[in-house]
N, C-alpha and C positions, 0 to 999 in steps of 0.2 A: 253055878260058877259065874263070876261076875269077869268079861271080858273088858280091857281096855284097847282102843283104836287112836290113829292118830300118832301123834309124836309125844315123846315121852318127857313128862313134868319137870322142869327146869328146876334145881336146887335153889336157886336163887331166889324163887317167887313164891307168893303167898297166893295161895290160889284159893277162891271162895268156892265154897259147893254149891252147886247153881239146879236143883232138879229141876227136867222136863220133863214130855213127854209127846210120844210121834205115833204118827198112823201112816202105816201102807195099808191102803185104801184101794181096793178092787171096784175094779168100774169096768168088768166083763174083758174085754179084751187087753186092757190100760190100767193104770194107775192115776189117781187124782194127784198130782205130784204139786208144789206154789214153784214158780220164778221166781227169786230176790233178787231186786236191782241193787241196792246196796248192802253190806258195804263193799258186795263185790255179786257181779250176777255169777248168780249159782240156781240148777235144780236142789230144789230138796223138798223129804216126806215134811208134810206140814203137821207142826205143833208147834211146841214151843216152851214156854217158863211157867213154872208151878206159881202159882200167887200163894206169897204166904194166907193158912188158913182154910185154901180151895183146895178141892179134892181131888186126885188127878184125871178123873175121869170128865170132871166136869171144864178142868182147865184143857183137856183135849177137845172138846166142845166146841171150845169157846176160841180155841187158837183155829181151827180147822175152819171155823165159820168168817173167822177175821182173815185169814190169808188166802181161801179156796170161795167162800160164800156159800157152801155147800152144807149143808146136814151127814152125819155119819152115823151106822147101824152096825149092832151083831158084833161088836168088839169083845177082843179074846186076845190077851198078855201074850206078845211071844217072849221076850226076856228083857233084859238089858243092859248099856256098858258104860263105861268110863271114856271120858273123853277131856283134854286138859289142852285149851284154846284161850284166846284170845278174844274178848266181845268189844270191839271199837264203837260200837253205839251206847257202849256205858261204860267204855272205858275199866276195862275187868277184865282181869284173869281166873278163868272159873275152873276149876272141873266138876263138867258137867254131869247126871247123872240120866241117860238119857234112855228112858220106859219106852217099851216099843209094843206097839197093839196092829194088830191086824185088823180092817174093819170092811164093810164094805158103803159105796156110797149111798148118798141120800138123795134126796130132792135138792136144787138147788137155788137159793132162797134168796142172794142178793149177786152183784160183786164183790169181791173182797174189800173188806172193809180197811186192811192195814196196809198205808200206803209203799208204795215197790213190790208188793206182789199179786200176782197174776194167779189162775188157776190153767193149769194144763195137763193134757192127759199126752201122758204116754207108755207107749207100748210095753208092755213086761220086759220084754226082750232088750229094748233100749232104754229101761231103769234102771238095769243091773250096773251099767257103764256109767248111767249121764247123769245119777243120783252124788250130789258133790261129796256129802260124809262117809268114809269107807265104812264104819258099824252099820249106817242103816243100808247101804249096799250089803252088806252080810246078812243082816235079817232079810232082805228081802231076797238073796239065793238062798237061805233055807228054807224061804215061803212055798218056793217055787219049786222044793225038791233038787239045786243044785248044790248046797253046801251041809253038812251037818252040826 
């Protein structure tokens, strides 16, 4: 079953299909979670946008290493959802289609390479709340054995 989160698709707009894909990322007591400073600071699970032609394993790679600097391991699909927003960095209304993996972390290999965000760990307990997208706050209390 394909859930959708968020506010619901305006009749009016044309919206692009935009797939991603995200990792909640176990780093023992934390999560690897990025800061974005714009276009609005938010936590959130890092990933991001499928390049046309990339795989999406390889496009969670490659976002995970650009906004954490980090390497990720042992990834395992937990589902995924619909979501119909607004991207002010490019000007788009997408809905997006946004893959969610569980992984755990890696080595850490530089800083983040994509500028506004940060890498930061926190606690399980305070992702559930301070994770900005309500879907990936649901993946991550069913990670956790809170929601089913």
């Amino acid at each position: 079953m394909n859930r959708r989160f968020g506010r619901a698709p305006r009749p009016d707009i044309a919206y692009k299909t935009r797939p991603g894909v995200y990792a909640i990322i176990d780093a023992g007591d934390a999560i690897l979670a990025t800061f974005q400073e714009n276009p609005w600071p938010e936590l959130q699970l890092p990933g991001g946008g499928i390049d046309p032609g990339e795989h999406p394993i390889a496009a969670l790679h490659r976002e995970v290493m650009e906004e954490t600097g980090y390497r990720i391991h042992g990834l395992r699909r937990l589902g995924m959802f619909h979501r119909f927003t607004y991207m002010p960095d490019y000007d788009l209304y997408a809905q997006k289609l946004c893959h969610i993996y569980a992984a755990r972390v890696g080595p850490r290999l530089s800083d983040p390479t994509e500028p506004g965000h940060t890498a930061v760990f926190l606690p399980w307990v305070d992702a559930v709340d301070k994770i900005a997208v309500s879907g990936d706050r649901y993946f991550l209390r069913r990670l956790m054995g809170l929601a089913r």
